[in-house]
Every structure is written in structure tokens, then in C-alpha cells.
C-alpha positions as CSV (number, residue, x, y, z in Angstrom):
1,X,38.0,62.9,31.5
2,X,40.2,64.8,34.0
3,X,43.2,63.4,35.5
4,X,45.1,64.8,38.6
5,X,48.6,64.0,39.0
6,X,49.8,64.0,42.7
7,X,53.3,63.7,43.6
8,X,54.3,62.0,46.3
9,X,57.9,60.9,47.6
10,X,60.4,62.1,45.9
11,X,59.7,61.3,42.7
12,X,56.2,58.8,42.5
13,X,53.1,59.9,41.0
14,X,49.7,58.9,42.1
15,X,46.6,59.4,40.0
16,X,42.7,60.5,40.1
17,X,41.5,59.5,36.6
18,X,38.0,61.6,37.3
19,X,34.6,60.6,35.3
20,X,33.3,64.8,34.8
21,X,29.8,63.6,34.2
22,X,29.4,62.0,37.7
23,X,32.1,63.2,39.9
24,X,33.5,59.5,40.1
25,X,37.0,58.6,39.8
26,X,39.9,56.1,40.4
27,X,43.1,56.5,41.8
28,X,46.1,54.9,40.4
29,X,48.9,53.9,42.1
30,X,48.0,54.9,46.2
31,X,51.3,55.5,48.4
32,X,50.0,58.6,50.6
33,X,46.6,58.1,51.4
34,X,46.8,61.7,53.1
35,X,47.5,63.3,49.5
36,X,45.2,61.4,47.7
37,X,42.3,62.2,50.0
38,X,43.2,65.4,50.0
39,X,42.9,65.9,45.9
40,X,39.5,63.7,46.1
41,X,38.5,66.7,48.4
42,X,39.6,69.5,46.7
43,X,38.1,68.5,43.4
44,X,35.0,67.5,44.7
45,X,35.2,63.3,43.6
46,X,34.3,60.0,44.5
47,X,37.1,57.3,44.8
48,X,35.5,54.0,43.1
49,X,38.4,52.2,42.2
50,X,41.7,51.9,43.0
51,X,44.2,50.9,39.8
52,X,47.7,49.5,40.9
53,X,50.2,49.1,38.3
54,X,52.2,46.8,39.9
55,X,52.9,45.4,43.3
56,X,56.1,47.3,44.5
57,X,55.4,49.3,47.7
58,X,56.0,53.0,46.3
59,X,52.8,52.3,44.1
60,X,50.4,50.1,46.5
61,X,51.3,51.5,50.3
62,X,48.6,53.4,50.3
63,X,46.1,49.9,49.8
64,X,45.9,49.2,53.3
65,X,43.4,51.9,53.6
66,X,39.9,50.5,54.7
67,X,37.9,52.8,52.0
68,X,39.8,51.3,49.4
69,X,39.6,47.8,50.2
70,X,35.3,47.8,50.2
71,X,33.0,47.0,47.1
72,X,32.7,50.2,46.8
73,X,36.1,51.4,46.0
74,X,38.1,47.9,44.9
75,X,41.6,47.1,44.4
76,X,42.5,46.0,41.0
77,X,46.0,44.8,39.7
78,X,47.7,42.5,37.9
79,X,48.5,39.4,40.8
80,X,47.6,38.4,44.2
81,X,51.1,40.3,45.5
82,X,48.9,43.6,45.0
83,X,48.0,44.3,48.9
84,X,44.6,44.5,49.1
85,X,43.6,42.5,45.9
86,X,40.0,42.3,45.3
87,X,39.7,42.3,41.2
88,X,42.8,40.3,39.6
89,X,43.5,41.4,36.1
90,X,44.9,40.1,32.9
91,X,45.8,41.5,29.1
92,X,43.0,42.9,27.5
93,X,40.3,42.9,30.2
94,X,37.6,46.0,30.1
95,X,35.9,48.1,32.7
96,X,34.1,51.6,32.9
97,X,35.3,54.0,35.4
98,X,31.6,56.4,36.3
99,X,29.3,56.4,33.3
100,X,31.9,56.9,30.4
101,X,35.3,56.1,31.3
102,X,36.5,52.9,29.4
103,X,39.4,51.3,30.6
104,X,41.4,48.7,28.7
105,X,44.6,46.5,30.8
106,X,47.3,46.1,28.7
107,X,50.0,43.3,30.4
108,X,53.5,44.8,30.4
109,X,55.9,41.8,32.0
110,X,59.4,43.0,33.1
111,X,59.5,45.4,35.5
112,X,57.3,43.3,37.1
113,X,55.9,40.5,36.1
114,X,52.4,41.9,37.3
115,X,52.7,45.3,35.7
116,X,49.7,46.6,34.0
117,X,49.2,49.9,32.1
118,X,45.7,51.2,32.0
119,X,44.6,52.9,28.9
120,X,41.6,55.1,29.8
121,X,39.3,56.9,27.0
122,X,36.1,59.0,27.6
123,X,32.7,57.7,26.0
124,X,31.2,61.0,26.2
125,X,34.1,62.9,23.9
126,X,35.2,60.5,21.9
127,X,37.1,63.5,20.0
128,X,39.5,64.0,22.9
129,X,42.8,61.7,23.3
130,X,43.0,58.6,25.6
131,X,45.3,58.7,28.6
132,X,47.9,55.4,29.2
133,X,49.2,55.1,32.9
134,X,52.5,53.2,32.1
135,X,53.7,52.9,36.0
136,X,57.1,51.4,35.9
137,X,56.8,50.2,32.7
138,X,57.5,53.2,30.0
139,X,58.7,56.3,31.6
140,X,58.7,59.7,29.2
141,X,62.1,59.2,27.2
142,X,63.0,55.7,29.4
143,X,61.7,52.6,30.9
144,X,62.1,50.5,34.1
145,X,64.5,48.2,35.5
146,X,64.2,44.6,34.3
147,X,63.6,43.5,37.8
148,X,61.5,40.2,36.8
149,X,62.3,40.0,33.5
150,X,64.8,40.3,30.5
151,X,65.0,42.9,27.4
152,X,63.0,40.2,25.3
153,X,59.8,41.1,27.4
154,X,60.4,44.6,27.6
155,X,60.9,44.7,23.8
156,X,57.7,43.4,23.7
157,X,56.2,45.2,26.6
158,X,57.0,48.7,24.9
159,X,55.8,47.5,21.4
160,X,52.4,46.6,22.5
161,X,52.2,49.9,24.0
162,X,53.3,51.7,20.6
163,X,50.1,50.2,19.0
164,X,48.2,53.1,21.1
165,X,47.2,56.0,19.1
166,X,49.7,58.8,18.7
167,X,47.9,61.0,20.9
168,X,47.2,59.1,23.8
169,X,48.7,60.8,26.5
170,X,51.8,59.2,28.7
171,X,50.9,59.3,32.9
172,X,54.1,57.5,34.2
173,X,54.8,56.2,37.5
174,X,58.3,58.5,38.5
175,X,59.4,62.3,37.5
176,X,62.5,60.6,35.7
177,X,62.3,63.0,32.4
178,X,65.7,65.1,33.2
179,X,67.8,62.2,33.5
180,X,66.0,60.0,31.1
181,X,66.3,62.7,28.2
182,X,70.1,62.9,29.4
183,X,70.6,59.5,29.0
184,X,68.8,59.2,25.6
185,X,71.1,62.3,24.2
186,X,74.4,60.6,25.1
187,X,73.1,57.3,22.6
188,X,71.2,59.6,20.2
189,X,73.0,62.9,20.1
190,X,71.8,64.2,17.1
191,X,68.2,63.6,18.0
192,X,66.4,66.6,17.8
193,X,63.6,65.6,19.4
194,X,65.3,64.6,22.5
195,X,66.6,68.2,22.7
196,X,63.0,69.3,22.7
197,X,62.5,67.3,25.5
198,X,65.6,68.3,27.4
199,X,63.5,71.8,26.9
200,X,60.0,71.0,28.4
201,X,61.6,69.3,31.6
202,X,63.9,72.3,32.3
203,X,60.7,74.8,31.7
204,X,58.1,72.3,33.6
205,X,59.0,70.5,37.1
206,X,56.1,68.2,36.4
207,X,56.4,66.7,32.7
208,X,53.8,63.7,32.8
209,X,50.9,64.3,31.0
210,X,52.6,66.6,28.8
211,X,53.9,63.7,26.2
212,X,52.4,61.5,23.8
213,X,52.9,58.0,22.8
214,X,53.9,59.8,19.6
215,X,56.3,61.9,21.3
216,X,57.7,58.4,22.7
217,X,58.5,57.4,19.2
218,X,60.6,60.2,18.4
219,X,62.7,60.7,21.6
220,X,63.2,57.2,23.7
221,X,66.0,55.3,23.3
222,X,64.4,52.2,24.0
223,X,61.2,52.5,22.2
224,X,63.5,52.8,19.0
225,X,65.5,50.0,19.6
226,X,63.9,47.0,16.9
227,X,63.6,43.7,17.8
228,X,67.3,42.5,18.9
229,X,66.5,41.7,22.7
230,X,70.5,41.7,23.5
231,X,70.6,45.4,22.4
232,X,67.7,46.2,24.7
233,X,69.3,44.2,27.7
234,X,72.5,46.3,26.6
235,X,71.2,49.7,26.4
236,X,69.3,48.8,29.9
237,X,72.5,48.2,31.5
238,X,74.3,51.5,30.2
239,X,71.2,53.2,31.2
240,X,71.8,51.9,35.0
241,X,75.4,53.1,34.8
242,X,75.0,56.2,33.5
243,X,76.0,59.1,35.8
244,X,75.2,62.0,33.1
């Protein structure tokens, strides 16, 4: 499995999520249709899918492209307010990417209450570490906004996506480490792993892909915060306050 990242915006991230064996991929999150047919180009794939991880228009204005509404290249997401819908999704649903790229939903509700993280392994080296595309769910050392929904469900949200494997590798939806890992050191000052983090962002202007779920364990705030939803709903507000 290969995976592209391409920035777009200021801060978004769009995905190919590329099948080696056959060339095939699927994008994740389409806003400019120029970049993202540009990358399909220049490594040489074919777009078969297109994964939104929720319905806000930084991740899905790019769906309005006629190749990407065909059988041949559907639209999958989590509810009809997905432009472009063709395959509607739900917790726990399955599909191959190619000939060996397994793809399991797993339903985050808060952000959105159609937000779905893809967790993406590769049949054909089953040795190698899967790849979760979070979206605006779990950002490296943060999370999103509770914009249709409440700590409780992003308590549970982040939980569910602890039960990945260590290794599996964090793809979020915004370039947000900096201020994230500032945030997380003003709660958790003595956190060394958050200082390690504060290192890799100020030596690498792109940072997803290079943290685990493991990594997330350590160093975000929020990920660490037990069960008490009124903390999280807490913690969510200082984080939308925070000026550091």
C-alpha cells in the first residue's frame, strides 16, 4: 500500500490510498480536483473510489466531478449530505480497494454526525502496518470540534479508534500538529512525549503519516482523558480558546 498525501487549502489534506499490485487507488477526501488529478498522473494510478469522511465542504468540493460520480469511480460516505452519494456507509462495513486493499468503516459521531474513518490494510503484506484516515475526527495530538455532537460521543469516538493496532498509521484531515501539540503541553506539561512531538512538527512541515495510533496514546490530550464526558466537553472548550 502507498498513500499520497496532497495538501490542499491551507491546511486540508486529500488522499490516494494506492493498491501497488494494480495501479488502482482511492482518493479520500476530494476538495481540488486539479491537485488530485494531478498526483493520479504523476504516480501513474487509477481513481476507483472516492472515500469522504464526512460531509463538510473542505473534504467533498471536489465530488461534483463527473469521473467521480460513475460506477467506476463511486462516492462513498457516511449519509446522503455527502454530494455525490452513490455507496452510503455504516460502522463496520468492508470493501477491497484493487486486488488487496481491505478497508474497514469505523463510525465516529461528533464532528459530524456522518464522519467515518477508514482503516485500510494490504492483503498482499500482511507484515506491514494499516493506515486509519481519521478526517475531522482524531487529529495528531487533538480532535475536532463537537459540531453535531457532545464530549460523550467523542469519548467514545476516540476509544473505538484506540482499539486499532499500535502501529497503524494516523492520515488526518488538517496540518493542525503545531498548535495541537501546543495546546496538549499547556494541560500536560511534563509530558515528554508531547515534547517529542513539538520536535517532529518544527523539523517536518507535513507531519501526517508520520504518527501512530500508539503515538496518540502517549501525547493527546484527549485520547487520555477516561470516561468523564464533562471533562472532555471541558477540555474541548479550553482547546477552542486557546491562543498559545
Amino acid at each position: 500500500m502507498k498513500t499520497i498525501a496532497i495538501p490542499n487549502q491551507s491546511d486540508n489534506y486529500s488522499y490516494l490510498i494506492v493498491d501497488e499490485a494494480t495501479n488502482k487507488a482511492a482518493v479520500v477526501d476530494t476538495f481540488d480536483i486539479a491537485k488530485v488529478e494531478a498526483a493520479a498522473e504523476k504516480h501513474g494510478v487509477q481513481i476507483v473510489a472516492n472515500l469522504s469522511t464526512h460531509h463538510h465542504r473542505d473534504h467533498t468540493g471536489g465530488n461534483e466531478a463527473s469521473k467521480y460520480t460513475s460506477d467506476q469511480a463511486p462516492i462513498y460516505g457516511g449519509s446522503a449530505k455527502v454530494p455525490q452519494l452513490a455507496k452510503l456507509l455504516k460502522d463496520k462495513d468492508e470493501f477491497t480497494i484493487g486486488d488487496n486493499l481491505h478497508v474497514k468503516c469505523f463510525a465516529t459521531p461528533c464532528h459530524t454526525q456522518d464522519s467515518i474513518c477508514y482503516y485500510v490494510t494490504d492483503k498482499a503484506d500482511k507484515g506491514a502496518p494499516g493506515g486509519v484516515f481519521t478526517g475531522d475526527t482524531l487529529f495528531i495530538a487533538g480532535c475536532g470540534r463537537f459540531f453535531e455532537g457532545d464530549g460523550a460521543e467523542m469519548l467514545t469516538a476516540l476509544n473505538y479508534l484506540a482499539t486499532l493496532p499500535d502501529d497503524t498509521v494516523v492520515y488526518n484531515g488538517h496540518e493542525y500538529t503545531t498548535g495541537s501539540a501546543a495546546f496538549g503541553k499547556s494541560v500536560d506539561p511534563t509530558n515528554e512525549a508531547i515534547a517529542r512531538l513539538q520536535k517532529l512538527a518544527e523539523e517536518n512541515k507535513i507531519t501526517t503519516g508520520l504518527t501512530t495510533i500508539g503515538d496518540e496514546k502517549e501525547w493527546n490530550v484527549f485520547l487520555r482523558m477516561g470516561t468523564d464526558p464533562a471533562k472532555m466537553d471541558k477540555l474541548r472548550e479550553q482547546k477552542n480558546n486557546f491562543r498559545g
